[in-house]
VOMARTI-969825 format. One record per residue (C-alpha): residue number from 1; residue in three letters; chain; z negated, y, x negated. Coordinates in steps of 0.25 Angstrom, whole numbers. Layout:
<atoms>
- torro | semar | marfi | pz | py | px
- NUM | ala | A | Z | Y | X
...
</atoms>
This chain:
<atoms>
- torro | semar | marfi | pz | py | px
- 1 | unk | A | 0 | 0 | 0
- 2 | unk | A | 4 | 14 | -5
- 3 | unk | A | -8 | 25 | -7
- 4 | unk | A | 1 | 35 | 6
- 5 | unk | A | 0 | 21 | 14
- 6 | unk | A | -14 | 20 | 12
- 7 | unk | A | -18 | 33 | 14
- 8 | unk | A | -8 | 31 | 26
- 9 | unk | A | -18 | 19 | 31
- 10 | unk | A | -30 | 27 | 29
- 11 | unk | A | -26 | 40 | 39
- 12 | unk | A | -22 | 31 | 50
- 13 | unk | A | -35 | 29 | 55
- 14 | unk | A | -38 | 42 | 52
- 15 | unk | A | -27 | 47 | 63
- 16 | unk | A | -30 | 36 | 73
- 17 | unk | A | -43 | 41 | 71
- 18 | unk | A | -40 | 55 | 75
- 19 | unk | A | -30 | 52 | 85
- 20 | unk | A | -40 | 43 | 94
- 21 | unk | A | -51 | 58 | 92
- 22 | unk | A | -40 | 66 | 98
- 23 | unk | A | -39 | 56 | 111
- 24 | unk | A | -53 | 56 | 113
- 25 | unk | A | -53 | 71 | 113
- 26 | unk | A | -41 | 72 | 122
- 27 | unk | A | -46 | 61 | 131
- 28 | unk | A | -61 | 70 | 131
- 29 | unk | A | -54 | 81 | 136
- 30 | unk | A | -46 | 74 | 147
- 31 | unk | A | -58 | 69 | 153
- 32 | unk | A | -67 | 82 | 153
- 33 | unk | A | -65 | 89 | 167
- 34 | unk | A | -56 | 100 | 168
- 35 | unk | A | -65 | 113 | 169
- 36 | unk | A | -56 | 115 | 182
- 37 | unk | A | -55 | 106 | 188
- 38 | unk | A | -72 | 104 | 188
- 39 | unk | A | -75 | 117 | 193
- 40 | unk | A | -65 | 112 | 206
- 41 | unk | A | -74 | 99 | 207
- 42 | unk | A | -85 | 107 | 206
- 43 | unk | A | -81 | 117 | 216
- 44 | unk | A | -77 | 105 | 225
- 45 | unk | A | -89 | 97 | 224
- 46 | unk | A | -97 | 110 | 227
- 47 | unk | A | -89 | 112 | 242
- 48 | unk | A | -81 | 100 | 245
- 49 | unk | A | -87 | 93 | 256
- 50 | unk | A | -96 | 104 | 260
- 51 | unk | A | -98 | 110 | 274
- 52 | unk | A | -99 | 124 | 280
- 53 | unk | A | -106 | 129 | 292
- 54 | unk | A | -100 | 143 | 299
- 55 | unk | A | -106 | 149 | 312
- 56 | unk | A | -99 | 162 | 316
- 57 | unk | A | -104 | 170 | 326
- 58 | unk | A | -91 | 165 | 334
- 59 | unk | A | -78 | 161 | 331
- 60 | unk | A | -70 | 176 | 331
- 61 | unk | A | -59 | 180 | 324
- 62 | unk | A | -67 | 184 | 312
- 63 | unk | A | -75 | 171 | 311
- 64 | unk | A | -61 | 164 | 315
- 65 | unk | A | -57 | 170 | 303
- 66 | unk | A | -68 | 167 | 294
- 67 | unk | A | -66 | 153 | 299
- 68 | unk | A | -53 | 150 | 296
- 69 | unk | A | -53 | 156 | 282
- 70 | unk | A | -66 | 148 | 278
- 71 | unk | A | -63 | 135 | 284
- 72 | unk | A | -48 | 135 | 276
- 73 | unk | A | -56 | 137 | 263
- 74 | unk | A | -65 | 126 | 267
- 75 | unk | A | -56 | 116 | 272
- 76 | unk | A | -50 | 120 | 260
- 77 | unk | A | -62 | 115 | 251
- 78 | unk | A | -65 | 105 | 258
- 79 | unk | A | -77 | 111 | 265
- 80 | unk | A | -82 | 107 | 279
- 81 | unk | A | -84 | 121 | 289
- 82 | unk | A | -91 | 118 | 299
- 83 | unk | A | -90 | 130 | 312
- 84 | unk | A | -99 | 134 | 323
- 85 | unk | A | -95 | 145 | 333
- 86 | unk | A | -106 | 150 | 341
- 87 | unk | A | -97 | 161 | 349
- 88 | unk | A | -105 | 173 | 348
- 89 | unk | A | -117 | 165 | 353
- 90 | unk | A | -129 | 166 | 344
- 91 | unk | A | -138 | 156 | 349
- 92 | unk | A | -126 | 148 | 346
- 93 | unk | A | -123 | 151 | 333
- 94 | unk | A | -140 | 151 | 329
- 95 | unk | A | -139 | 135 | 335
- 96 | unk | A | -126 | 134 | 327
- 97 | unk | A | -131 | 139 | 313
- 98 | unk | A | -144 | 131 | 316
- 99 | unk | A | -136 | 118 | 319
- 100 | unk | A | -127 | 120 | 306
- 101 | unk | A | -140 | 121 | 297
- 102 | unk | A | -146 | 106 | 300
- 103 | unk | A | -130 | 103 | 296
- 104 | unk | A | -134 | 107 | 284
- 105 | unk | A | -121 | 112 | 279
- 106 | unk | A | -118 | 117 | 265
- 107 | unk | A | -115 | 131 | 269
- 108 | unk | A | -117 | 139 | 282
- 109 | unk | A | -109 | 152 | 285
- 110 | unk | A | -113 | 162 | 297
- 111 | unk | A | -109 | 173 | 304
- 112 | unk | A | -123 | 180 | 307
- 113 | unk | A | -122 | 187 | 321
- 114 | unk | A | -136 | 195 | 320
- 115 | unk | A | -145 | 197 | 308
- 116 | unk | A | -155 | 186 | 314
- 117 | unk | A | -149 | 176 | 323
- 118 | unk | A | -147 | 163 | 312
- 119 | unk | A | -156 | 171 | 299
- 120 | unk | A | -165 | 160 | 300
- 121 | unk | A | -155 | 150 | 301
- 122 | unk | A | -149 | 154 | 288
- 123 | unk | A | -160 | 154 | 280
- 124 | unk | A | -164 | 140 | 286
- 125 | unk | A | -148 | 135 | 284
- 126 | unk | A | -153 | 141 | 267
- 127 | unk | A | -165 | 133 | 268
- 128 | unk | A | -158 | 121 | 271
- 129 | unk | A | -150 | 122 | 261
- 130 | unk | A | -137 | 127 | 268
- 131 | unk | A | -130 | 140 | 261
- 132 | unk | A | -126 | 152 | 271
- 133 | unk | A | -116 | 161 | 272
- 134 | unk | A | -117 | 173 | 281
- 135 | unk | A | -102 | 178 | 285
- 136 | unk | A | -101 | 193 | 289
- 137 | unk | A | -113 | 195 | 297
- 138 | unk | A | -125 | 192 | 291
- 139 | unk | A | -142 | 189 | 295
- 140 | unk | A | -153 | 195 | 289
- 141 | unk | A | -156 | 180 | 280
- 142 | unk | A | -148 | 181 | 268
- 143 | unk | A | -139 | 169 | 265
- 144 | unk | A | -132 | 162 | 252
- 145 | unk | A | -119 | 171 | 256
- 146 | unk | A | -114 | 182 | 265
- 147 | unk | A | -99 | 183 | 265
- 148 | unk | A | -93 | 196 | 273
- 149 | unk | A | -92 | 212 | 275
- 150 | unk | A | -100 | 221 | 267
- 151 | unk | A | -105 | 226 | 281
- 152 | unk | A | -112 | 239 | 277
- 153 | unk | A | -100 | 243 | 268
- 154 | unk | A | -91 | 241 | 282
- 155 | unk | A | -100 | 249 | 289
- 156 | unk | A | -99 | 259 | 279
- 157 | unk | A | -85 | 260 | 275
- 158 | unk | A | -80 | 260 | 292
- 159 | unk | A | -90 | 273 | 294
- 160 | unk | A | -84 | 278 | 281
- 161 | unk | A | -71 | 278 | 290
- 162 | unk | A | -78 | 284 | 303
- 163 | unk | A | -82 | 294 | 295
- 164 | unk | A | -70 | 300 | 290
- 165 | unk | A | -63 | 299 | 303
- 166 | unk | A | -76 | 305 | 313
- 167 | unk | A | -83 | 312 | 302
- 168 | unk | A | -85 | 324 | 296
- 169 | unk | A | -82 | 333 | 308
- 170 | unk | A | -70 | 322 | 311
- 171 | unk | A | -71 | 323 | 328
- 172 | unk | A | -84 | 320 | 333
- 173 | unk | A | -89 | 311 | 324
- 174 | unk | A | -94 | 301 | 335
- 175 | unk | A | -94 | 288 | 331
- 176 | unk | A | -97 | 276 | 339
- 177 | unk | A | -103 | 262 | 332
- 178 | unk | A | -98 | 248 | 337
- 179 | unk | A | -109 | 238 | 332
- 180 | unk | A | -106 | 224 | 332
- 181 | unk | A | -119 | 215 | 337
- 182 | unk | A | -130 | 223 | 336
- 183 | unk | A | -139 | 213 | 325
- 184 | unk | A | -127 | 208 | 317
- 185 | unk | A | -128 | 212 | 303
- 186 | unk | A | -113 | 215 | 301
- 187 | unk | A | -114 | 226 | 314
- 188 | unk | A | -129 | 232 | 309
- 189 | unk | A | -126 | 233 | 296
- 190 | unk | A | -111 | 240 | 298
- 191 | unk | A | -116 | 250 | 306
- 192 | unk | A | -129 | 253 | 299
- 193 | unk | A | -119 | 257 | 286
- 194 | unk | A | -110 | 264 | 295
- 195 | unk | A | -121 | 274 | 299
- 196 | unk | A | -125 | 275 | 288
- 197 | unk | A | -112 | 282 | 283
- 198 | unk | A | -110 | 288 | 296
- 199 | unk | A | -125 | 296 | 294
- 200 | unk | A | -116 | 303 | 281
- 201 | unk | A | -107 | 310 | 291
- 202 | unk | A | -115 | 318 | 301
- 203 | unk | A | -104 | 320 | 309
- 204 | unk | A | -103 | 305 | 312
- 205 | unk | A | -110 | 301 | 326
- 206 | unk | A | -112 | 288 | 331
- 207 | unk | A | -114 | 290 | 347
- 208 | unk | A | -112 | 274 | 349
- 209 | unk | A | -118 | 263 | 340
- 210 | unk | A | -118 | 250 | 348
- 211 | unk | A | -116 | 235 | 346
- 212 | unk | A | -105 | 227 | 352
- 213 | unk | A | -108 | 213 | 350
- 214 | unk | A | -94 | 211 | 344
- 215 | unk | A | -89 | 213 | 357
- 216 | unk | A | -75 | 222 | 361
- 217 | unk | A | -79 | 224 | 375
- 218 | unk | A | -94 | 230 | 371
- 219 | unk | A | -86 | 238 | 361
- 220 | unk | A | -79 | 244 | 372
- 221 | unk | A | -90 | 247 | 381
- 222 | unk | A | -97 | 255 | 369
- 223 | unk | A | -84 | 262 | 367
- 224 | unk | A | -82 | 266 | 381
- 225 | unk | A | -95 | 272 | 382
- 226 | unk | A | -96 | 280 | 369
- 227 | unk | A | -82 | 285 | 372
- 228 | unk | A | -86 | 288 | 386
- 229 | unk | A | -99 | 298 | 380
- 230 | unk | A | -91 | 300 | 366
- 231 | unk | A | -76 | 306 | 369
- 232 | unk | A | -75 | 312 | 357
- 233 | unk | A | -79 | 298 | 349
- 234 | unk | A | -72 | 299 | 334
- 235 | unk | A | -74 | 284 | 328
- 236 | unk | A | -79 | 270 | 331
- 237 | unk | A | -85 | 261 | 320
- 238 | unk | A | -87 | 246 | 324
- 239 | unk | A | -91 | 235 | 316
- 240 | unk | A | -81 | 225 | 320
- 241 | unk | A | -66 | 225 | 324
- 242 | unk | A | -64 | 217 | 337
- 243 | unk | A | -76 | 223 | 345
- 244 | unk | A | -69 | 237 | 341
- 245 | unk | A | -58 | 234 | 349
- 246 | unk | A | -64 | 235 | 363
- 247 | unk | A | -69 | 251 | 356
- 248 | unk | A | -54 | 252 | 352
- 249 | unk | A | -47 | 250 | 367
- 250 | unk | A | -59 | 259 | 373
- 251 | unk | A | -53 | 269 | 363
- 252 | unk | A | -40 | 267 | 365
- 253 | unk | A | -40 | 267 | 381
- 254 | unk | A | -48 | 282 | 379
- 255 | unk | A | -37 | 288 | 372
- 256 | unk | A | -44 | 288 | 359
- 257 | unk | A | -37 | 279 | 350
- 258 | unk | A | -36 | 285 | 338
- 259 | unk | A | -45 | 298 | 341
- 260 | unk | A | -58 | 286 | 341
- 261 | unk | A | -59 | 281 | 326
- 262 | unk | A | -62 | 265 | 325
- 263 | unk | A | -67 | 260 | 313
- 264 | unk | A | -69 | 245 | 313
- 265 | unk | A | -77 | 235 | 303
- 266 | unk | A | -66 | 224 | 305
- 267 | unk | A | -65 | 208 | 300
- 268 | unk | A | -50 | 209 | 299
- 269 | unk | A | -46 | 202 | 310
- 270 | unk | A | -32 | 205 | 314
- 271 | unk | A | -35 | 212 | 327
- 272 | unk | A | -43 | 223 | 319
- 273 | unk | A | -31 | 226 | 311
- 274 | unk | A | -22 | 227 | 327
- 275 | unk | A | -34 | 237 | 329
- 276 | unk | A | -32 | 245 | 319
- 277 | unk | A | -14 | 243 | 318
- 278 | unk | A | -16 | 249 | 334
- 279 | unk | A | -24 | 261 | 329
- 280 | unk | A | -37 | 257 | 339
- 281 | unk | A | -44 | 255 | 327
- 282 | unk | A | -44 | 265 | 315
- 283 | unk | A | -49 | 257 | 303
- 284 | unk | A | -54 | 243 | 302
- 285 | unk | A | -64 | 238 | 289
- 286 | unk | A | -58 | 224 | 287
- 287 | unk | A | -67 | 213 | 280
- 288 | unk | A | -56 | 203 | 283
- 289 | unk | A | -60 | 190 | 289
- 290 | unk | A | -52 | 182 | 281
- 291 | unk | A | -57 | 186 | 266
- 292 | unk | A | -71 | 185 | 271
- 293 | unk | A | -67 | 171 | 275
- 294 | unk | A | -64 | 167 | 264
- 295 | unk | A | -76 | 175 | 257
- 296 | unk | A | -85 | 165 | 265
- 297 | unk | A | -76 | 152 | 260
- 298 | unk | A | -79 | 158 | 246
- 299 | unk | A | -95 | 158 | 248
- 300 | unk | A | -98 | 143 | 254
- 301 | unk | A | -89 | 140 | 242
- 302 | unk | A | -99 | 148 | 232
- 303 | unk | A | -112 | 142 | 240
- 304 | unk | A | -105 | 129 | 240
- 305 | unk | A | -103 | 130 | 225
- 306 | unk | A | -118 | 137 | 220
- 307 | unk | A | -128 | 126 | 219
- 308 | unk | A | -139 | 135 | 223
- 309 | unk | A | -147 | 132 | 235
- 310 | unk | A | -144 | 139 | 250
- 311 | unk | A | -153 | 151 | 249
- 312 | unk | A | -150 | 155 | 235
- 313 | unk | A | -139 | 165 | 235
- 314 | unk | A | -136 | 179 | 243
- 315 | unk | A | -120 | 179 | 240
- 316 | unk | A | -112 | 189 | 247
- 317 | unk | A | -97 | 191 | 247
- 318 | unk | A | -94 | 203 | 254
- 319 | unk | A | -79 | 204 | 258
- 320 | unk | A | -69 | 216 | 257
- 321 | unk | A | -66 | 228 | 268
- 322 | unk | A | -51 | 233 | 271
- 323 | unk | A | -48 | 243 | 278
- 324 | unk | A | -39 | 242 | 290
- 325 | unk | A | -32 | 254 | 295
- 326 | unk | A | -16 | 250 | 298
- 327 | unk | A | -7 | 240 | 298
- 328 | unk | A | -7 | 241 | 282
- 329 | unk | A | -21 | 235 | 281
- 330 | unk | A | -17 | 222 | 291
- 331 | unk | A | -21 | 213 | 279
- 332 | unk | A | -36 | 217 | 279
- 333 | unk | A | -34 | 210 | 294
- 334 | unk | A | -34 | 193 | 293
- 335 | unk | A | -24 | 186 | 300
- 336 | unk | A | -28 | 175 | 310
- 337 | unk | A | -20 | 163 | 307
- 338 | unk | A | -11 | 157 | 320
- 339 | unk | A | -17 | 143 | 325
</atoms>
């Protein structure tokens, strides 16, 4: 044997040596989980399987909305929603909530139509475990999430408006207030920051302040009334779009369309935008439905995923105002899908 074959003979198991190293690292590689592809398993372990409880104060066009949108991204992560409609019934919806707690189901989501009606429910729902998410219109018992308008900063920004169009020596500067239900968080707490700004301006008086349960008809009534010993009215604020369009028609039938200002805190809902494209409403503040539904899909998934006990966490995700004041703004207004 040569000394080039020898040395030859020597290398080889050198290489071989070498070459079985590099295949185990490859082969180590290969077998450790993709960073990716773990936080996916991760996410699904976390909410895959899971259920969701939601109790609106009814089935409306705003809670429709809300509905629709969460239940697609559910479906969608293969989480189970469980509905309960108690149709503007409280006693309903407190036996509902009640009911849906000994269920026990990962997460419960409500729409609150008072400051007290189900607090105690959602603490005990906390207590046993279950997270809470309050949608819009809250209680006085803080829960794990509250996902909706920034309430006072509507209230704030629609008197903003009413001031500029009836203040400063603007007409008469009589302003009438269309509360929604009178112990709902959403209704006190709007118009508690609208007086507020309106006390800035003493040219601004409010000769009405009333609640109208949500309702058109009642809306109407307060309208004809404070019309009847207001003429000279300038501006109406209400907190909520459909119970403004029994106010609207009473303005309109007086001959005052357009003389009476009518500012409106708005969900988006496409009737509010017809409102406004038909010059019976001024302006609409628009939270839009649609993105808050998907603001509510986006916290059960944070709770889903944050291993901390119900109770724990004060989250909020407050959602985004538009303004609506013509057929250029349509797209702050959601469009209800065709069965």
């Amino acid at each position: 044997m040569t000394r080039k074959n020898s040395d030859h003979g020597r290398l080889r198991p050198g290489i071989f040596a070498l070459a079985a190293a590099a295949l185990m690292v490859g082969s180590s590689h290969a077998s450790a989980a993709d960073p990716r592809a773990e936080l996916l398993q991760k996410f699904e372990k976390a909410v895959k399987g899971k259920t969701v409880a939601w109790v609106p104060v009814w089935m409306g066009v705003l809670e429709g909305e809300w509905t629709r949108v969460m239940k697609a991204h559910f479906d969608d992560y293969g989480i189970r929603m469980v509905t309960r409609d108690p149709n503007m019934k409280s006693d309903v919806q407190l036996q509902a909530v009640s009911s849906l707690i000994n269920e026990k189901p990962d997460v419960l989501i409500v729409q609150n139509p008072t400051t007290t009606l189900l607090a105690r429910e959602l603490k005990r729902a906390m207590d046993a475990g279950i997270k809470v998410i309050q949608v819009n219109m809250a209680s006085n018992q803080l829960t794990d999430a509250y996902v909706g308008a920034d309430v006072p900063k509507l209230g704030r920004m629609l008197a903003g408006e009413v001031i500029k169009a009836c203040g400063g020596g603007k007409g008469s500067g009589k302003i009438s207030i269309l509360q929604g239900e009178a112990t709902a968080a959403y209704s006190l707490d709007m118009v508690k920051a609208a007086m507020e700004v309106f006390k800035t301006d003493p040219s601004i008086k409010v000769v009405s302040s009333q609640p109208t349960n949500w309702d058109a008809n009642k809306a109407s009534d307060i309208t004809t009334n404070v019309l009847q010993q207001n003429p000279d009215l300038c501006g109406i604020f209400s907190v909520w779009g459909p119970q403004t369009v029994g106010a609207a028609q009473v303005v309109k039938n007086a001959g005052k369309k357009g003389e009476v200002k009518i500012f409106v805190a708005s969900d988006g809902q496409p009737a509010d935008c017809d409102m406004v494209e038909q010059g019976l409403f001024t302006k609409n503040l628009s939270y839009r439905a649609d993105t808050q539904g998907e603001a509510i899909a986006n916290a059960v998934l944070t709770l889903l995923q944050d291993n901390r006990p119900a109770g724990t966490t004060q989250l909020a995700y407050y959602t985004t105002n538009y303004w609506v004041s013509s057929k250029d703004d349509r797209q702050y207004c959601f469009v209800v899908p065709k069965e």
